[in-house]
N, C-alpha and C positions, 0 to 999 in steps of 0.2 A: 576530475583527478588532475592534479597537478605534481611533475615533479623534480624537484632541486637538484642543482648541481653546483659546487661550490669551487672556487679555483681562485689562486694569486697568494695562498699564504706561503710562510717559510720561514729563514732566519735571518733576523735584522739585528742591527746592533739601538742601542737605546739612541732614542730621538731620530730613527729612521721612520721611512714611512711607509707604508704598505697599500695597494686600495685590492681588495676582498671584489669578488665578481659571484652573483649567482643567477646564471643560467635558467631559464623556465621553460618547462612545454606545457601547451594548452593554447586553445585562442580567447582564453578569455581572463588575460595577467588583469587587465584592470578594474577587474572585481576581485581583487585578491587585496589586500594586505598584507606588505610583506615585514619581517622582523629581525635582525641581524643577536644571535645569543651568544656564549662565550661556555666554554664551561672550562675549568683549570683541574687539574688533579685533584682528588677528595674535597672539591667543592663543589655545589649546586650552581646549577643552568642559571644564568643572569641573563637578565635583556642585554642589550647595549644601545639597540639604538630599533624604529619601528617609522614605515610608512604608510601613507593609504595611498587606495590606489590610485587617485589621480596624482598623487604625488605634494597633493596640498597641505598633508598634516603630516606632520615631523612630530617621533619623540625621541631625546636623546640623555641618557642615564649621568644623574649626574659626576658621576665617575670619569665619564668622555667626552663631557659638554667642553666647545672650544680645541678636542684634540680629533673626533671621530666626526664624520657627515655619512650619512645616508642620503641614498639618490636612488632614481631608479629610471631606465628607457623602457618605458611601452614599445615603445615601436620593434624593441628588440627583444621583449620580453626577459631583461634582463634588473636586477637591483646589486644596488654599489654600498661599500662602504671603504670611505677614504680612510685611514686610519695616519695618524701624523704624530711627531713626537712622542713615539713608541716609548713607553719604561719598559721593565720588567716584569713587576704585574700585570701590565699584558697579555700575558705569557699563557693562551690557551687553544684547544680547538674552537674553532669560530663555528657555528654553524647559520645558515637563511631556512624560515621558515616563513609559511604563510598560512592566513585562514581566508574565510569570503565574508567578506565584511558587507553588511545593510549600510544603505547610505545615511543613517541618523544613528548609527552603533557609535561609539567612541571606538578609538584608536586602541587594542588590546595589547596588553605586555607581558603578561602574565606565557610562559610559555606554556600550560595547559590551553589555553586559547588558542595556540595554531595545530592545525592537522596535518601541517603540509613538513618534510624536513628533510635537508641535504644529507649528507654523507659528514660534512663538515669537512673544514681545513685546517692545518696546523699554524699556530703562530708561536713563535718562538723568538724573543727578546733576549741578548745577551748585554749583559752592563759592561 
């Protein structure tokens, strides 16, 4: 059982930068794969960006390729996502999830693939 806790979102103005924090308990984050999703008003959950758990495989949507990084500290049990040159479409709750990934699985994105999900956090872009 793993469970998320998401924190650092809020109100930025456009081309600010935000970095998203999420929280993990369990002792065992690096079997997990974790995912960073978005969802905005009357639109469907989007990836944004997904890591495994040693932190060796990076995906990142091309929507935020160059503006968004994922990271993530084991040691702290925690995953990051920098988010940089904020627009406005932006503009959603963020949430971190994770699943327990086989070491020969691919990287999943699909958010039916993760079991794991925060509370999520607010991001809010003003132009």
């Amino acid at each position: 059982q793993v469970q998320l806790v998401e924190s650092g979102g809020g109100l930025v103005q456009a081309g600010g930068s935000l970095r998203l924090s999420c929280a993990a308990s369990g002792r065992t984050f690096t079997m997990y794969a974790m995912g960073w999703f978005r969802q905005a008003p009357g639109k469907e959950r989007e990836v944004v960006a997904a890591i495994s758990g040693s932190g060796r495989s990076t995906y990142s949507a091309d929507s935020v390729k160059g503006r968004f990084t994922i990271s993530r500290d084991n040691a702290k049990n925690a995953a990051y996502l920098q988010i940089n040159k904020l627009k406005p479409e932006d503009t959603a709750v963020y949430y971190c999830a994770a699943y327990r990934r086989l070491n020969s699985a691919p990287l999943y994105v699909s958010p039916n693939r993760y079991d794991y999900w925060g509370q999520g956090t607010q991001v809010t872009v003003s132009s």
